[in-house]
C-alpha positions, -999 to +999 in steps of 0.1 A: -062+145+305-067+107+301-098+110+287-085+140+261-061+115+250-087+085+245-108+109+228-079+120+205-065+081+199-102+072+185-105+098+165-076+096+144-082+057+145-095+045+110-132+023+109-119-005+103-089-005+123-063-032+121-092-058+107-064-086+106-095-110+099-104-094+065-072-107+046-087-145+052-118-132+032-122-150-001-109-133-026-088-104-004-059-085-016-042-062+001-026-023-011-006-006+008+009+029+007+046+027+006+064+030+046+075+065+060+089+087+033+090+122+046+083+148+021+057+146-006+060+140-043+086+137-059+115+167-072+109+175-107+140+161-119+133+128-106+140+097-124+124+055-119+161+041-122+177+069-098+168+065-064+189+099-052+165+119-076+133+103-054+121+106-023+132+075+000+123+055+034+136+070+062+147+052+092+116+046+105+101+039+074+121+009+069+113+001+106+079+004+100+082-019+069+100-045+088+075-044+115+045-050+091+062-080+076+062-091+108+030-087+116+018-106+087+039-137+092+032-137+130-005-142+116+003-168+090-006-147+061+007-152+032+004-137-003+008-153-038+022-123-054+040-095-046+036-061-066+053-028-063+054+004-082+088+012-101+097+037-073+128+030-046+102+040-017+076+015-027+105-015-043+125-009-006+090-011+016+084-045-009+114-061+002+116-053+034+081-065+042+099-103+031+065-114+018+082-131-015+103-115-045+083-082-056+074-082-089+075-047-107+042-035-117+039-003-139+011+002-134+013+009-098+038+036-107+026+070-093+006+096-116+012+123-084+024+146-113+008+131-140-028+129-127-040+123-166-022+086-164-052+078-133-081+057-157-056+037-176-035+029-149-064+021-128-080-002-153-049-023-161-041-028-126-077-038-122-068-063-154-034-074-138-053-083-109-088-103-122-060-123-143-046-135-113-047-172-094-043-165-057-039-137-033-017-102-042-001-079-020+003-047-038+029-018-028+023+018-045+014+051-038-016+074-018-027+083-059-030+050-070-047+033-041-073+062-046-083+057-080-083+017-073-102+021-031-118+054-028-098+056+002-074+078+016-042+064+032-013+071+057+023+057+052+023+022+056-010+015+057-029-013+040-064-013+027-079-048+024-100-051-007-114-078-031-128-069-069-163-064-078-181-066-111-184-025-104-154-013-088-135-024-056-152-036-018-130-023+009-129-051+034-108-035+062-076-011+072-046-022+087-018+007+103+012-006+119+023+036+128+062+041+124 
């Protein structure tokens, strides 16, 4: 049974599991998926400046967002910026990660429903973030960090990354599980 569950743990580990080290990379930023938020979407009659029309944190989604703060001061990282999409889930997982005041970004806002939105979102991000002086840690959704990465994400996890002249270089994975 040991040996089932070793088997199991590695499998569902990701390649680059917790790679710490990558954020000291030159040039590094970091995107993360907003914390725990059961469900998916969003209901249709959701609205940005309503959080009881969205879907929110749970319990151990704001646990898990504490707990990957903490993580990153325990290692001394810091960030120069702090974005986040317009969303409660990903403004709530933000704050409670205490990196520094998050700054709304629109265009991390999701395009789950809207999938349309994804090349002009994609490239002003990719604009916000080559105009930048320093080091960014970005909160948004699964959507968005696929159009930017390539990569698919769980809840709370953060893809280390740094610009290229041709896209994005994913640098590492770190998932601190609820």
């Amino acid at each position: 049974m040991k040996i089932f569950t070793l088997v199991l743990l590695l499998l569902s580990t990701p390649a680059f599991a917790n790679d710490w080290g990558a954020l000291r990379t030159p040039g590094a930023m970091a995107i993360m998926r907003h914390a725990l938020a059961p469900g998916g979407g969003d209901p249709s009659n959701h609205t940005i400046d309503d959080c009881t029309t969205q879907r929110n944190l749970s319990e151990a989604g704001r646990a898990q967002a504490r707990a990957i703060g903490e993580a990153l001061r325990s290692r001394d990282i810091t960030f120069d910026h702090v974005f986040t999409s317009q969303w409660c889930r990903t403004r709530d997982t933000a704050a409670l990660l205490d990196l520094g005041a998050p700054q709304d970004a629109p265009s991390l806002n999701s395009f789950f429903t809207s999938r349309e939105r994804a090349p002009e979102q994609t490239r002003d991000l990719r604009a916000l973030l080559q105009a930048l002086e320093g080091r960014a840690m970005l909160v948004t959704h699964q959507v968005n960090i696929s159009a930017l990465t390539g990569t698919f994400t769980r809840s709370g996890e953060i893809i280390v990354f740094r610009l290229t002249p041709d896209g994005t270089e994913v640098l590492g994975r770190i998932l601190i599980d609820p």
